[in-house]
Rosetta silent file (secondary structure, phi, psi, omega in degrees, C-alpha in Angstrom):
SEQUENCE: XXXXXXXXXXXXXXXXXXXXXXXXXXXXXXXXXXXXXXXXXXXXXXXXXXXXXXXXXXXXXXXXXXXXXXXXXXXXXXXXXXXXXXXXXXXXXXXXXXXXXXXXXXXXXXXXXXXXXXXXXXXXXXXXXXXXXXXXXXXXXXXXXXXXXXXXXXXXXXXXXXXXXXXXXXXXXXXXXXXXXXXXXXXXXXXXXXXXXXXXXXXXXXXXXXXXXXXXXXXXXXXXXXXXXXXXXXXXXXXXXXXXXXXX
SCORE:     score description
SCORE:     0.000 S_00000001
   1 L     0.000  148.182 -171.145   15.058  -34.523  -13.655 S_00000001
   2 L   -84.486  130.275  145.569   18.157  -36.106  -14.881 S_00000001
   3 L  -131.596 -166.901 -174.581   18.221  -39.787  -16.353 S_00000001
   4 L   -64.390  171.814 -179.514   19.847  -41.978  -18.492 S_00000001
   5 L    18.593   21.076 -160.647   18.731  -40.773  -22.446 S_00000001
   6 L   -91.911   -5.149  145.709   16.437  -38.177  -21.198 S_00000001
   7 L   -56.593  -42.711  153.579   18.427  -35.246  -23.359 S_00000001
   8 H   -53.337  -54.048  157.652   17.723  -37.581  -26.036 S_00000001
   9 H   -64.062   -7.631 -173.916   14.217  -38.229  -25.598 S_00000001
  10 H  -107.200  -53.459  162.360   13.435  -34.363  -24.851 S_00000001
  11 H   -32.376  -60.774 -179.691   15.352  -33.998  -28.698 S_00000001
  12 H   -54.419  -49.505 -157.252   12.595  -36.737  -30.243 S_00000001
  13 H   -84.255    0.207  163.503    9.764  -34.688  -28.421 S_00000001
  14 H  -114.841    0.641 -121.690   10.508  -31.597  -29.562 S_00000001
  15 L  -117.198  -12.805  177.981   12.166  -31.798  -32.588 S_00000001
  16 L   -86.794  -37.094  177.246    8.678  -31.760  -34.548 S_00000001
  17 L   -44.018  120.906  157.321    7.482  -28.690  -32.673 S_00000001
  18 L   -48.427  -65.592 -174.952    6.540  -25.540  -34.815 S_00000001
  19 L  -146.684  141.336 -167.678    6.876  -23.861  -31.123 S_00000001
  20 E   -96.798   81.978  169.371    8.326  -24.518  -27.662 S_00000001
  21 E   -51.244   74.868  164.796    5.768  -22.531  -25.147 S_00000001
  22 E   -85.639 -177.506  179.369    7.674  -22.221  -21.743 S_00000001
  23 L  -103.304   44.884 -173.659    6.380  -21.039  -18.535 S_00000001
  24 L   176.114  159.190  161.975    8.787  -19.154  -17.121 S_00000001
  25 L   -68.854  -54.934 -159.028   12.005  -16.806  -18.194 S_00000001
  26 H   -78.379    1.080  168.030   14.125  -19.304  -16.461 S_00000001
  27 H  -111.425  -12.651  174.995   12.920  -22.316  -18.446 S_00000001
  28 H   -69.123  -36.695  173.335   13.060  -20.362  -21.575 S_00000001
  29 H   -61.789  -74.230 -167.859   16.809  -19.783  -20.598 S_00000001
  30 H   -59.771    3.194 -178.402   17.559  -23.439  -19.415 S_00000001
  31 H   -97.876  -46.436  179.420   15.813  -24.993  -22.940 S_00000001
  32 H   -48.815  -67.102 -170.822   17.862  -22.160  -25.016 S_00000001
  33 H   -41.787  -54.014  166.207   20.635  -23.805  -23.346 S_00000001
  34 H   -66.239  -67.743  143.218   20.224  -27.321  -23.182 S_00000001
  35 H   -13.543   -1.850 -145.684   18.461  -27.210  -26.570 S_00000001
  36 L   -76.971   16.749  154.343   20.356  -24.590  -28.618 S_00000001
  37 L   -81.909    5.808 -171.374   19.733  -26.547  -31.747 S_00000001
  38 L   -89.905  120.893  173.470   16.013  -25.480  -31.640 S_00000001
  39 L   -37.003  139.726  171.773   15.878  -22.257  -33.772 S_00000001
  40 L   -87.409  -13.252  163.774   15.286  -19.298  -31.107 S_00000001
  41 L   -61.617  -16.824 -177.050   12.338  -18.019  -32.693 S_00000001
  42 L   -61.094  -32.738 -149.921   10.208  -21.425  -31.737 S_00000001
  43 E   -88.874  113.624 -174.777   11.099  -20.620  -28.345 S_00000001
  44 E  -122.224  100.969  142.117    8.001  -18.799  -27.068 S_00000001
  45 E    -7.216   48.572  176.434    7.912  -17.258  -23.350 S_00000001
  46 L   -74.116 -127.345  165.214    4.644  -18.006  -21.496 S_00000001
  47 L   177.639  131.662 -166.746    3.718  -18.053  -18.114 S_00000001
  48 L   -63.201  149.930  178.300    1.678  -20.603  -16.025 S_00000001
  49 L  -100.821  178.332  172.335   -1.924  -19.660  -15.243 S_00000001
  50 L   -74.200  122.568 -167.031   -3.905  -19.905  -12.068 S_00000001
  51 L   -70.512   50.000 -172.528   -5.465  -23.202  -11.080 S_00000001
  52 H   -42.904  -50.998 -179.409   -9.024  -21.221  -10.479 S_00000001
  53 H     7.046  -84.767 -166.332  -10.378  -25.037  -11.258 S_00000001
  54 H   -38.462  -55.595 -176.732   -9.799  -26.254   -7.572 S_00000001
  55 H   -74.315    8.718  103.193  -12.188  -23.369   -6.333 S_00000001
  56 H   -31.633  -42.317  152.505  -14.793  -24.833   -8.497 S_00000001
  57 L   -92.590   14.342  175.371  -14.408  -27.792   -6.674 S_00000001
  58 L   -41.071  101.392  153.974  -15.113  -26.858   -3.126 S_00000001
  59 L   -30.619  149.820 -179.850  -16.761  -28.957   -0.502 S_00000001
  60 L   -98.009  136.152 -165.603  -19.529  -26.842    0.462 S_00000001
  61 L   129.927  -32.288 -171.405  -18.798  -24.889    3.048 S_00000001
  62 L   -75.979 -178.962  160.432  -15.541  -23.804    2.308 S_00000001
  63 L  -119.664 -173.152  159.254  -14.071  -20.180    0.975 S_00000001
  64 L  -109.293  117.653  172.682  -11.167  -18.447    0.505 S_00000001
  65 L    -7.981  135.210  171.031   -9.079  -17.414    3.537 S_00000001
  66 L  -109.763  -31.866  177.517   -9.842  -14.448    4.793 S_00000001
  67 L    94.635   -0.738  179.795   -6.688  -14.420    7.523 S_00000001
  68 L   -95.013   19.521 -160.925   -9.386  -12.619   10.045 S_00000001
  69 L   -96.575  130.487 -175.591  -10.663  -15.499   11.702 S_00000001
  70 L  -104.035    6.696  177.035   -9.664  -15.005   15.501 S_00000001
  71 L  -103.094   28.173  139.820  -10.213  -18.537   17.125 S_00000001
  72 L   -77.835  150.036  165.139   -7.838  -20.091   14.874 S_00000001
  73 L   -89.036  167.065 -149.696   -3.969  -20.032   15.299 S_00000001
  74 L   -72.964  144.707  174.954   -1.460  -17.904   12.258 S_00000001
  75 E  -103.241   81.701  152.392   -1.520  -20.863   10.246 S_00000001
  76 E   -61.884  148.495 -149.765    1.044  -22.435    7.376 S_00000001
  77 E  -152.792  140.314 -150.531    0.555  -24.582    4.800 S_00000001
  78 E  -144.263   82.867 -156.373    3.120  -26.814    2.906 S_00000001
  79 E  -101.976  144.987  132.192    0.818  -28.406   -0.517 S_00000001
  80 L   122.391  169.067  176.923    1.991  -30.599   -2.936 S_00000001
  81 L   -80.795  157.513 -157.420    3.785  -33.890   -3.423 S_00000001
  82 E  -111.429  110.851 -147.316    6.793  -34.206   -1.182 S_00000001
  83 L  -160.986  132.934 -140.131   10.351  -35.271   -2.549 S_00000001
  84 H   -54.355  -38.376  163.301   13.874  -34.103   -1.055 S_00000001
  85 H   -41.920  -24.463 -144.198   14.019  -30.952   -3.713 S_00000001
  86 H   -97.130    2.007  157.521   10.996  -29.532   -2.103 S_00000001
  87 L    84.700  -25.467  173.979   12.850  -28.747    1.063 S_00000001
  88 H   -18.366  -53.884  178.079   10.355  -29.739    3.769 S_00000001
  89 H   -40.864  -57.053 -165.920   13.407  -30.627    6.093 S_00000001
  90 H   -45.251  -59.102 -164.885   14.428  -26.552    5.460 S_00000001
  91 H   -76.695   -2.165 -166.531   11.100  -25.784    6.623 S_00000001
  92 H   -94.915  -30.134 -170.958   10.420  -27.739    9.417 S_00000001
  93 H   -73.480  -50.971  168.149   14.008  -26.571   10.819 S_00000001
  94 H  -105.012   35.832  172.681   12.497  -22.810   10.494 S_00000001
  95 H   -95.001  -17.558  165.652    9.099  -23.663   11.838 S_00000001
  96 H   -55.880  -29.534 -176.104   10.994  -24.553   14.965 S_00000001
  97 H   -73.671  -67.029 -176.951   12.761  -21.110   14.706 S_00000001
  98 H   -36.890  -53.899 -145.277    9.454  -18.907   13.870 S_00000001
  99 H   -88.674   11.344 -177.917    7.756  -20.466   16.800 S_00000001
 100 H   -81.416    7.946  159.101   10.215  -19.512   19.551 S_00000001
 101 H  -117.146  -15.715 -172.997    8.832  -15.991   18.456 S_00000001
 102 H  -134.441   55.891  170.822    5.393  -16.849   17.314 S_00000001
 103 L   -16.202  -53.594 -167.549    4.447  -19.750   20.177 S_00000001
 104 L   -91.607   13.422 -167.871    0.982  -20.318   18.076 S_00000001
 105 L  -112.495  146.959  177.710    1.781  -20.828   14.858 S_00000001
 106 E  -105.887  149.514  168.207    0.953  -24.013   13.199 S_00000001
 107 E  -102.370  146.455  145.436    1.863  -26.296   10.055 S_00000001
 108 E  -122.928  150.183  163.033   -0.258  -28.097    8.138 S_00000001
 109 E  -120.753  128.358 -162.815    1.605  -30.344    5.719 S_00000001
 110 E  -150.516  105.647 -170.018   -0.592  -31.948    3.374 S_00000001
 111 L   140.054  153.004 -152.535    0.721  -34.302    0.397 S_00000001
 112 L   -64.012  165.343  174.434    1.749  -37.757   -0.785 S_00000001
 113 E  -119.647  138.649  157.012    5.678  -38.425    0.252 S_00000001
 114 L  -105.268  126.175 -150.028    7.878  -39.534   -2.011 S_00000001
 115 L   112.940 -150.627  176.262   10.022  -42.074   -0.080 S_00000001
 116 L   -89.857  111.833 -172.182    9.732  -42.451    3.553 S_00000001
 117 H   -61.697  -32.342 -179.366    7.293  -40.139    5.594 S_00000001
 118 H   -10.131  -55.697 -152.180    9.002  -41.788    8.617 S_00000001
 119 H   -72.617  -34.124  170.166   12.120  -39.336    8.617 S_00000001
 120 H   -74.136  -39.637  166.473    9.590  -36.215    8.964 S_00000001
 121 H   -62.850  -29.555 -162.923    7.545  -37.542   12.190 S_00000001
 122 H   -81.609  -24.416  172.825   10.737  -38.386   13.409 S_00000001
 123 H   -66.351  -59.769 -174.427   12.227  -34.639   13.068 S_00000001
 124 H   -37.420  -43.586  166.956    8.952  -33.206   14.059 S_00000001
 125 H   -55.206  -70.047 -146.539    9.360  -35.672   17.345 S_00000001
 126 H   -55.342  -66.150 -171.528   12.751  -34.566   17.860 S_00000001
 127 L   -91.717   42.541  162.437   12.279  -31.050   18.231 S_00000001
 128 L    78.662   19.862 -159.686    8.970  -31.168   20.140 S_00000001
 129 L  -108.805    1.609  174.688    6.709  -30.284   17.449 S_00000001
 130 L   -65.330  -28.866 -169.643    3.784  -32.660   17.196 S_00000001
 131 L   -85.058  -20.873  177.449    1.382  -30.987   19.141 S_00000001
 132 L  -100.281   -3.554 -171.926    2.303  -27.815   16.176 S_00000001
 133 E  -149.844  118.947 -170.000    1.972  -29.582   13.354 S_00000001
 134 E   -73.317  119.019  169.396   -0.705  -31.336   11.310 S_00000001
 135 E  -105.323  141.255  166.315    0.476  -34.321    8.650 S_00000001
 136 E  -145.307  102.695 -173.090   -1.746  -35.324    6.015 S_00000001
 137 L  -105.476   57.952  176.181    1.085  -37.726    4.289 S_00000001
 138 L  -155.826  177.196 -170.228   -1.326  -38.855    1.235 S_00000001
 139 L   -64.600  149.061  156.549   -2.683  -37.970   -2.220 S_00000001
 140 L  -131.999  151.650  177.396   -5.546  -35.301   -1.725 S_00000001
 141 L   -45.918  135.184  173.648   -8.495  -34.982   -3.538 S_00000001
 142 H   -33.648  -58.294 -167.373   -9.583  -32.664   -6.413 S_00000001
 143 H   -99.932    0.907  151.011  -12.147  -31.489   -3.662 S_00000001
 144 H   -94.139    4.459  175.133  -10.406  -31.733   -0.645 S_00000001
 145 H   -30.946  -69.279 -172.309   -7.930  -29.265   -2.029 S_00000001
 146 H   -72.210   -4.580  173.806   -9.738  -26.089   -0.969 S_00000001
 147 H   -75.384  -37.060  172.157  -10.010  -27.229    2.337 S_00000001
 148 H   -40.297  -80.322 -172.411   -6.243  -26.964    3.069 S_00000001
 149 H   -71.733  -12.154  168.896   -6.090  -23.509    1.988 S_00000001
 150 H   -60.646  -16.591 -153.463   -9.188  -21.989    3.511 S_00000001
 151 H  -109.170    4.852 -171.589   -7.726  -22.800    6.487 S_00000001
 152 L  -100.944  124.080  176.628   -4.217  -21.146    5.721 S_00000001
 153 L   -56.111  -58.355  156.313   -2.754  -17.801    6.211 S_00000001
 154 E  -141.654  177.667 -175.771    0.327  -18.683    3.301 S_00000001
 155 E  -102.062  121.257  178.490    1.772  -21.107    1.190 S_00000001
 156 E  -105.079   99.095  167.863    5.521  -21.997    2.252 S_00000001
 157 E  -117.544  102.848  174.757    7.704  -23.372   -0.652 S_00000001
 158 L   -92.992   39.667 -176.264   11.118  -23.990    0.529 S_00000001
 159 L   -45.080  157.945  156.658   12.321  -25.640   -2.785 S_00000001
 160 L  -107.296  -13.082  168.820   16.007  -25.819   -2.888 S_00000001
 161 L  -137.511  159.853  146.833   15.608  -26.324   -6.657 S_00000001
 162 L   175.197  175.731 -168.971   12.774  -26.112   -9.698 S_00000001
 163 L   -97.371  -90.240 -173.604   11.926  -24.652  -13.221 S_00000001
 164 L  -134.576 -179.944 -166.426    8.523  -23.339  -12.054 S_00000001
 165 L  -130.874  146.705  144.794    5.541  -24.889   -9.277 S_00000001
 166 L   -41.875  -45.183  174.736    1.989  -25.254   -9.727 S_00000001
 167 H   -50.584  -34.448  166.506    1.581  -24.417   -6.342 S_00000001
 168 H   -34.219  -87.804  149.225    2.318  -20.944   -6.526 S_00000001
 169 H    -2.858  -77.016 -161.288   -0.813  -20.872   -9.046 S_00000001
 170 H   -72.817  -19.799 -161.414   -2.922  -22.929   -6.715 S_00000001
 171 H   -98.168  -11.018  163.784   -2.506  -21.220   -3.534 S_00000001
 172 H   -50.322  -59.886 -157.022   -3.328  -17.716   -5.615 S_00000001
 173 L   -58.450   48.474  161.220   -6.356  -18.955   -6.755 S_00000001
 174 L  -134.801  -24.111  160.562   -7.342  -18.562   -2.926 S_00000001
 175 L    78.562   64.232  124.178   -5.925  -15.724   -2.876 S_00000001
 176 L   -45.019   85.963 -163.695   -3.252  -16.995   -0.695 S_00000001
 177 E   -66.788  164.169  176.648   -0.111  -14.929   -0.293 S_00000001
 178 E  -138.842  158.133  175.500    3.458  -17.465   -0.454 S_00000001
 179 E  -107.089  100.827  157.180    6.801  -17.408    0.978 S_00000001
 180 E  -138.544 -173.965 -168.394    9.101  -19.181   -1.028 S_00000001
 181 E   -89.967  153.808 -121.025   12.587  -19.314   -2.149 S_00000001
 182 L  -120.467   60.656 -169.785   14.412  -17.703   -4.661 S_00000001
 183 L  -142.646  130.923  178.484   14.879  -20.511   -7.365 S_00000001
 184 H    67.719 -158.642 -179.152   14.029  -21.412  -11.029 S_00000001
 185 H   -98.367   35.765  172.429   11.104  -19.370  -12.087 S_00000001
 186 H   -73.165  -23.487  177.228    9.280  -19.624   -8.989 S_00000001
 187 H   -81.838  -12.140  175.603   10.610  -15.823   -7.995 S_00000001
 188 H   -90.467  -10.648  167.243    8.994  -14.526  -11.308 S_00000001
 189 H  -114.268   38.062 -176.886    5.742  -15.366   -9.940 S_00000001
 190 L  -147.461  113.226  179.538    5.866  -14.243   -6.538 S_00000001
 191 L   -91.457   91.077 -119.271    6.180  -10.240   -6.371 S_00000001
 192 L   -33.547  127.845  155.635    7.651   -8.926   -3.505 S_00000001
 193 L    62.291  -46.455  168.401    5.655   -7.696   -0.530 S_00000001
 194 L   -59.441  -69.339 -176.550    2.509   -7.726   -3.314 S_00000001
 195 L   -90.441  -34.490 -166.678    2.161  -11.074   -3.277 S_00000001
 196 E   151.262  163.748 -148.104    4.426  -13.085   -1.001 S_00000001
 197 L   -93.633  172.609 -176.882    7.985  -12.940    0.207 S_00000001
 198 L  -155.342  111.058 -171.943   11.208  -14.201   -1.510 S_00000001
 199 E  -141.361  155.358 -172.366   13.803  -15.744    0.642 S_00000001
 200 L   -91.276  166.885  178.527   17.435  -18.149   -0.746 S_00000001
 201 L   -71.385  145.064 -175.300   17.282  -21.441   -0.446 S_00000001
 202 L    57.275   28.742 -176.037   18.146  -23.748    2.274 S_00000001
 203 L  -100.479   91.360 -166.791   18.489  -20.736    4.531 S_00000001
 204 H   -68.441  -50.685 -178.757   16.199  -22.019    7.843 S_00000001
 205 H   -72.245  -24.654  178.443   16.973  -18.617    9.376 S_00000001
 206 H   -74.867  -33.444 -155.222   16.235  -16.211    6.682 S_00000001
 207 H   -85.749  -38.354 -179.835   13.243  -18.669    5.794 S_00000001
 208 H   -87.841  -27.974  160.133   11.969  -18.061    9.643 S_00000001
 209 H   -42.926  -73.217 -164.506   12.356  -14.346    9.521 S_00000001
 210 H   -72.522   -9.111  148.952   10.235  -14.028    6.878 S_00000001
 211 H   -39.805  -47.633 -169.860    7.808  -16.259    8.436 S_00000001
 212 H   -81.875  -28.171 -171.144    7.763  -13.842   11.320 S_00000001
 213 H  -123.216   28.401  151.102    7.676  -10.669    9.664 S_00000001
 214 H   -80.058  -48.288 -130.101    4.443  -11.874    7.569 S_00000001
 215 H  -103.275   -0.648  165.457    2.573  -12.604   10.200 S_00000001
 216 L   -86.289  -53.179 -175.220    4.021   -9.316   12.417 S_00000001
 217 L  -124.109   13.749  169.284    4.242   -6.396    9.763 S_00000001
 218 L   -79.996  140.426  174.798    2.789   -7.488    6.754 S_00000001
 219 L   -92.509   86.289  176.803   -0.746   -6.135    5.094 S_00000001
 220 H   -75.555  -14.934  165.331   -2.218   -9.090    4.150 S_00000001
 221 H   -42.462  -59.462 -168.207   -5.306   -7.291    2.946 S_00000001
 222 H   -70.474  -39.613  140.919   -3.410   -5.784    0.622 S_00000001
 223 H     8.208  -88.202  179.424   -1.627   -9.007   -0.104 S_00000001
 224 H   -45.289  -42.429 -170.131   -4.809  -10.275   -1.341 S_00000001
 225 H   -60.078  -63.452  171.829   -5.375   -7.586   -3.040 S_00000001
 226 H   -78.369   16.031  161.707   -2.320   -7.655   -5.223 S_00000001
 227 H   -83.834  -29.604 -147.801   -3.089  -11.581   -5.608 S_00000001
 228 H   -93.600  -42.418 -172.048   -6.206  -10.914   -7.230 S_00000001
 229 L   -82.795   -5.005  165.105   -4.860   -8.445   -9.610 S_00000001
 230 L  -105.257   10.583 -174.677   -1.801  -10.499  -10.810 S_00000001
 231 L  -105.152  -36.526  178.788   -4.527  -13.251  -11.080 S_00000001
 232 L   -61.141  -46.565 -172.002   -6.700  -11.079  -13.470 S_00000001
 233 L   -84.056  -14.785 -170.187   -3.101  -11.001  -16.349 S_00000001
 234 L  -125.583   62.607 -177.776   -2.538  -14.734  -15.944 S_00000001
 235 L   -91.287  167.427  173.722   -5.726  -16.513  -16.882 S_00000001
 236 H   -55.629  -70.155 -176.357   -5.958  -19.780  -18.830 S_00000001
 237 H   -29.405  -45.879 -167.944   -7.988  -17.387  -21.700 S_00000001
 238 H   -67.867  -41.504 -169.344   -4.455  -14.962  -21.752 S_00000001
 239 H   -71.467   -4.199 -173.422   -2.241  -18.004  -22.109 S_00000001
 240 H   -80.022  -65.264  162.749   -4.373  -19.548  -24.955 S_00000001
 241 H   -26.745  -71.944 -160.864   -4.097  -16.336  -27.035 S_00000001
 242 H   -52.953  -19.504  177.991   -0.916  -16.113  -26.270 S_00000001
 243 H   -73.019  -61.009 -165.958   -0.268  -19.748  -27.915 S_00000001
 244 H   -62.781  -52.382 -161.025   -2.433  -18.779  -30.955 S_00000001
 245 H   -49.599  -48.462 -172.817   -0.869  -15.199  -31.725 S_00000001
 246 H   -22.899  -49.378 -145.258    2.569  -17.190  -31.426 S_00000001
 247 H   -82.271  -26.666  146.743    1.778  -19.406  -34.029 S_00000001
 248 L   112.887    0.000    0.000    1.342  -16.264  -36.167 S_00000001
């Protein structure tokens, strides 16, 4: 995020580093760039792992989504702390869209806001949507975590900007397919149709399509399926190695 001396201060904090791990291609790019006195060999490519953790911490009872459960409605889920990049407005504009084709599907939104939650009940009001959509406008818990996503079909990130998201990460480890947007390295971890969807940013109708044509022609079986297996190359264990070999 930009501030006052913060090119400066990113210079002191790196400037000792043998090697600069990022998590992404596109932060490897924007560090060459901003950075380009740091030698390019330092600059080492990683890649974030999955937050299996949280699914350690489970209230008991919970699982991992299975998406068969038939007395529930298709269900969306919007994690994470909430702050004007992260697009909520985007998505709330094409959960209004999705449901004039998909009448039953529900939001949950769940995370602290930063600013005023005010402006989102009041959109939600506006276009009739209270009765569709669940707020949980606070911090949540290590172990209320997994409750969120057991109960979710995907993960909706409708950033309009970012380097890479945790969230991605977390809603795998649930084995949670995601729809998000096509920004920063968040598109390097979400493989087409394998994993979850890709849609550009701050597009409410393209963003409600693909809402629509998850929960109409998509195989989420398989979905899962290719979660679990891009979850097998990106463990905390690969990324350690990958730190040590670096170091040579």
């Amino acid at each position: 995020e930009k501030w006052l001396f913060a090119n400066r201060l990113s210079k002191y904090a790196l400037k000792p580093a043998q090697r600069v791990i990022l998590l992404s291609q596109s932060s490897f790019n924007a560090t060459h760039r901003i950075h380009s006195w740091i030698p390019l060999p330092q600059l080492v490519t990683g890649f974030h792992p999955v937050y299996d953790i949280y699914r350690q911490k489970m209230d008991p009872g919970d699982g991992v989504a299975t998406g068969q459960e038939t007395d529930r409605p298709p269900t969306l889920l919007f994690f994470g702390l909430i702050k004007p990049y992260k697009g909520l407005d985007v998505l709330i504009r094409a959960f209004a869209l999705a449901r004039q084709r998909l009448p039953r599907l529900h939001l949950i939104i769940a995370g602290d806001v930063y600013g005023e939650a005010g402006q989102y009940r009041r959109r939600l009001s506006e276009l009739g949507l209270d009765q569709a959509v669940e707020t949980h406008f606070e911090y949540i818990a290590d172990n209320a975590v997994s409750g969120y996503f057991r109960r979710a079909d995907v993960c909706v990130l409708p950033y309009r900007s970012a380097t890479q998201s945790g969230i991605v990460q977390l809603s795998y480890a649930f084995e949670v397919p995601v729809i998000a947007t096509r920004v920063g390295g968040i598109g390097e971890y979400v493989c087409e149709g394998e994993t979850g969807m890709l849609v550009p940013p701050e597009d409410p109708s393209a963003l409600a399509e693909a809402i629509c044509l998850f929960f109409t022609t998509c195989d989420k079986d398989q979905m899962r399926r290719g979660i679990r297996g891009f979850n097998a190359g990106h463990g905390w264990d690969k990324l350690a190695k990958l730190v040590v070999e670096s170091m040579g």
